[in-house]
PAFIZA-112213 format. One record per atom (N, C-alpha, C): x negated, y, z. Coordinates in steps of 0.001 Angstrom, whole numbers, plus 500000, padded with zeros to 6 digits. Each point is the difference from the previous one (the first is absolute). Layout:
N
XYZ ...
***
This chain:
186
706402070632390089 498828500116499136 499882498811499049 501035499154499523 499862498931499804 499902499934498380 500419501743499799 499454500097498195 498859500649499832 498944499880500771 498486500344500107 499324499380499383 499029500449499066 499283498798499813 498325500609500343 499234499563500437 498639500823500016 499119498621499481 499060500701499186 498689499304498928 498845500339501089 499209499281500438 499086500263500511 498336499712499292 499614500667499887 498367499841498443 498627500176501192 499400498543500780 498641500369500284 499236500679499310 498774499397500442 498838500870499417 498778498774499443 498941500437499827 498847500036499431 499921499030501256 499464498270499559 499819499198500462 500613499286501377 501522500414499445 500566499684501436 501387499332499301 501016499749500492 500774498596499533 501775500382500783 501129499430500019 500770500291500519 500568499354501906 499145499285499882 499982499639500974 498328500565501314 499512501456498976 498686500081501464 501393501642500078 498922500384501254 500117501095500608 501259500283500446 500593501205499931 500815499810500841 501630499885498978 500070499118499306 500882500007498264 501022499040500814 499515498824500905 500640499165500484 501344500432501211 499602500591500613 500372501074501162 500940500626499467 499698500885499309 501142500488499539 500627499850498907 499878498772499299 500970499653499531 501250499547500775 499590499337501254 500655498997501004 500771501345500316 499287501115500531 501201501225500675 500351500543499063 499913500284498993 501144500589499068 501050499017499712 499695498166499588 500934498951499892 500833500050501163 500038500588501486 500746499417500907 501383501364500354 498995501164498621 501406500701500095 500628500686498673 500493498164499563 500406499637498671 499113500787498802 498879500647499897 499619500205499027 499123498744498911 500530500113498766 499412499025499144 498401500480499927 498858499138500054 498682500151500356 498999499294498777 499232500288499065 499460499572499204 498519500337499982 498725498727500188 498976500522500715 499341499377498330 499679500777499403 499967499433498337 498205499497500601 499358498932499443 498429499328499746 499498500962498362 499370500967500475 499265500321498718 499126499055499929 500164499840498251 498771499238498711 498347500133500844 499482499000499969 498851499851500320 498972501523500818 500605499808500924 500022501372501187 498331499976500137 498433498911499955 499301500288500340 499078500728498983 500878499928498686 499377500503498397 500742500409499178 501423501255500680 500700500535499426 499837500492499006 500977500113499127 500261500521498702 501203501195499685 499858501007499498 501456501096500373 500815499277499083 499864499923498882 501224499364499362 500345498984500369 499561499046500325 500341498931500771 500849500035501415 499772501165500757 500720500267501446 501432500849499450 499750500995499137 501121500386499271 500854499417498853 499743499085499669 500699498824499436 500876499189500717 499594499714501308 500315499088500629 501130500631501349 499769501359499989 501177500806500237 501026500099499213 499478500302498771 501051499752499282 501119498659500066 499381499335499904 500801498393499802 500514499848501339 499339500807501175 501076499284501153 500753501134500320 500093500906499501 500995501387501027 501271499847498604 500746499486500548 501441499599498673 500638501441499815 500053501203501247 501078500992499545 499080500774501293 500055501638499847 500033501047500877 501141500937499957 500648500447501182 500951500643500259 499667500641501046 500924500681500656 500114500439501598 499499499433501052 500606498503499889 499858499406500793 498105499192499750 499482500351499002 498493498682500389 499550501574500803 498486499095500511 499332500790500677 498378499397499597 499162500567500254 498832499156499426 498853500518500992 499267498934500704 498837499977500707 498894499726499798 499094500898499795 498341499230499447 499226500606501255 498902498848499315 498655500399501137 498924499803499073 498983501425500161 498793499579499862 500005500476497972 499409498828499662 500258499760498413 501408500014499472 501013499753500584 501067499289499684 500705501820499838 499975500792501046 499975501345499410 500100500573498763 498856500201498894 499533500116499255 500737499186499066 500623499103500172 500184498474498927 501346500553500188 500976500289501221 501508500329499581 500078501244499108 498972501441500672 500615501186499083 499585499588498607 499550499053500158 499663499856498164 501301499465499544 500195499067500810 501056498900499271 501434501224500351 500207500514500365 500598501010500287 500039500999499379 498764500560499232 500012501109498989 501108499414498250 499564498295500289 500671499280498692 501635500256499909 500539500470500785 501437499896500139 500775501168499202 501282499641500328 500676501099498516 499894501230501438 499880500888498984 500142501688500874 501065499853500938 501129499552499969 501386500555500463 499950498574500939 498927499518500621 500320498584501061 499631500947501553 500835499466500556 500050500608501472 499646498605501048 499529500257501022 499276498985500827 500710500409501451 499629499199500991 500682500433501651 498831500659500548 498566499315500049 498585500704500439 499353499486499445 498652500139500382 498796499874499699 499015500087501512 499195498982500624 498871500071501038 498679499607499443 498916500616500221 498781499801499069 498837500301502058 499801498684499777 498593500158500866 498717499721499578 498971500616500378 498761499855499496 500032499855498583 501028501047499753 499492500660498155 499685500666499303 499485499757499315 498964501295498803 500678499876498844 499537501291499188 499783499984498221 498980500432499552 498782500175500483 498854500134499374 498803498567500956 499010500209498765 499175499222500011 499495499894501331 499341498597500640 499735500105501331 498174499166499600 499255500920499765 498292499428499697 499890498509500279 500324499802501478 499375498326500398 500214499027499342 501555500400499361 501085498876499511 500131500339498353 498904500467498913 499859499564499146 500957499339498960 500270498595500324 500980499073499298 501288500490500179 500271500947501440 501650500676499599 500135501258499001 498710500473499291 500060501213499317 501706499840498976 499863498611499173 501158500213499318 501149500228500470 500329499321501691 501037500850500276 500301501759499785 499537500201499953 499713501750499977 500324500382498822 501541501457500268 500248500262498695 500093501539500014 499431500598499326 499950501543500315 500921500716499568 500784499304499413 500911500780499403 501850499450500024 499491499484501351 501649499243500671 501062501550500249 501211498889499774 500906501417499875 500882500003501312 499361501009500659 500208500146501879 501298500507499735 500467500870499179 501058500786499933 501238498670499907 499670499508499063 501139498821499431 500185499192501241 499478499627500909 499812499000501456 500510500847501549 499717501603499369 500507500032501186 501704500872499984 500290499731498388 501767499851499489 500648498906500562 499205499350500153 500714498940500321 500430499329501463 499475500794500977 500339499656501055 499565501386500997 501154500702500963 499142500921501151 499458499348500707 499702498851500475 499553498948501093 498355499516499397 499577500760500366 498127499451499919 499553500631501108 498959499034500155 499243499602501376 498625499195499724 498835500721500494 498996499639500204 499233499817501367 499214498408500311 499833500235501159 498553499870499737 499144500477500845 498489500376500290 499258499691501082 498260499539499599 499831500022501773 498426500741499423 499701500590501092 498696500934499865 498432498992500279 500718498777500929 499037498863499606 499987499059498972 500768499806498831 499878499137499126 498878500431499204 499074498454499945 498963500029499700 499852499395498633 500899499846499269 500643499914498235 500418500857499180 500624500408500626 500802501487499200 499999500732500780 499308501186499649 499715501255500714 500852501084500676 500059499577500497 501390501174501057 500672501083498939 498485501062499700 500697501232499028 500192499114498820 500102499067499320 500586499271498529 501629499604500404 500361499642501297 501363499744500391 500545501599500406 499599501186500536 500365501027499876 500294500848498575 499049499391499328 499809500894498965 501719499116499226 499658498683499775 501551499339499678 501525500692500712 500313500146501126 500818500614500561 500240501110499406 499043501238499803 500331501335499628 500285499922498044 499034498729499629 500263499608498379 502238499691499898 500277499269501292 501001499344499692 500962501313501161 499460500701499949 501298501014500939 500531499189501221 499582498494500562 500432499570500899 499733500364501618 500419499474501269 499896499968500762 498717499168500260 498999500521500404 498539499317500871 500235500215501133 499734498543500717 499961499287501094 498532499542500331 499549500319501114 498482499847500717 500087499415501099 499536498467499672 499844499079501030 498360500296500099 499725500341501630 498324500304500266 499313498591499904 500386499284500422 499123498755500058 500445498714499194 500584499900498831 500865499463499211 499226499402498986 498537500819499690 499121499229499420 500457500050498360 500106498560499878 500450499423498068 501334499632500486 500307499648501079 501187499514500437 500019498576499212 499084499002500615 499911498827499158 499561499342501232 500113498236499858 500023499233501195 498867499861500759 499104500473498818 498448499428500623 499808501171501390 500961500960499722 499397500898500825 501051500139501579 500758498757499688 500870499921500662 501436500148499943 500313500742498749 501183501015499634 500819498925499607 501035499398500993 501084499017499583 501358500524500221 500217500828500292 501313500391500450 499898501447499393 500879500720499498 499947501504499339 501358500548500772 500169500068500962 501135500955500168 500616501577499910 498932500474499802 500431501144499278 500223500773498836 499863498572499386 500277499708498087 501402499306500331 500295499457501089 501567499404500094 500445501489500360 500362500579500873 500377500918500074 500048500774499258 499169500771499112 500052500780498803 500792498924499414 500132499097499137 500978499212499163 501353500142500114 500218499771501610 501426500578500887 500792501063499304 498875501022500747 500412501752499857 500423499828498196 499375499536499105 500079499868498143 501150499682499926 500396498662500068 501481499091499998 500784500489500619 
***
């Protein structure tokens, strides 16, 4: 696996070193995969062009071999940065937890993430490997907004019951069944 490369994109006020980004970077690094846990631009007062800019400048090439992991906001911020690409770019996967594409009321300031007119078709040319994971208790993003993403992206949804935001506060440090799905991808 040692021509792997996976981008990993938090979320909405969280950093590369919370939740469980650390973890598995360490288990994907210990079986030779190259691991990149990118720090989005000012995560507590995000900006979309700014998070998609800054994808830009750090993802140098997509092929077969990248793979790309978001959580949360960071979701939303790859299929964008992802819709930017030439038609004919092919990817290895795609894992999206606790993600949406429509507006979420509480959270206001993420409206600009939100694009209604993203091109699902063009994203999901580019790779058979998508995967969404879900929990029916996350109390951020609404269970049916990560379902409704899955059936938007033709991917595989995954339902962790008690999985929450899958973020540290709630305990969520270890993701192993986002390692495993990654596995089964590569």
């Amino acid at each position: 696996m040692k021509d792997i490369i996976v981008y990993i994109v938090h979320g909405y006020t969280s950093s590369s070193d919370a939740e469980w980004f650390p973890w598995l970077k360490s288990k994907l690094s210990r079986i030779g995969v190259n691991v990149i846990v990118l720090d989005m631009p000012n995560s507590n007062a995000p900006i979309a062009s700014e998070w998609i800019g800054h994808l830009s400048k750090n993802v140098k090439a997509i092929d077969e071999n990248t793979y790309f992991i978001g959580h949360s906001l960071g979701c939303i911020t790859l299929l964008r940065f992802l819709e930017t690409q030439h038609d004919n770019t092919k990817m290895g996967g795609i894992i999206l937890a606790s993600g949406f594409v429509r507006k979420i009321p509480k959270y206001p300031n993420l409206d600009q993430f939100i694009k209604s007119d993203l091109d699902i078709k063009k994203m999901t040319k580019m790779t058979p490997n998508r995967c969404v994971f879900s929990a029916p208790n996350d109390n951020y993003v609404p269970y049916e907004y990560s379902c409704e993403l899955a059936k938007f992206l033709e991917a595989k949804l995954i339902t962790i019951e008690n999985g929450g935001h899958f973020i540290g506060q709630e305990g969520f440090i270890q993701f192993p069944q986002l390692f495993e799905e990654f596995r089964r991808m590569a």
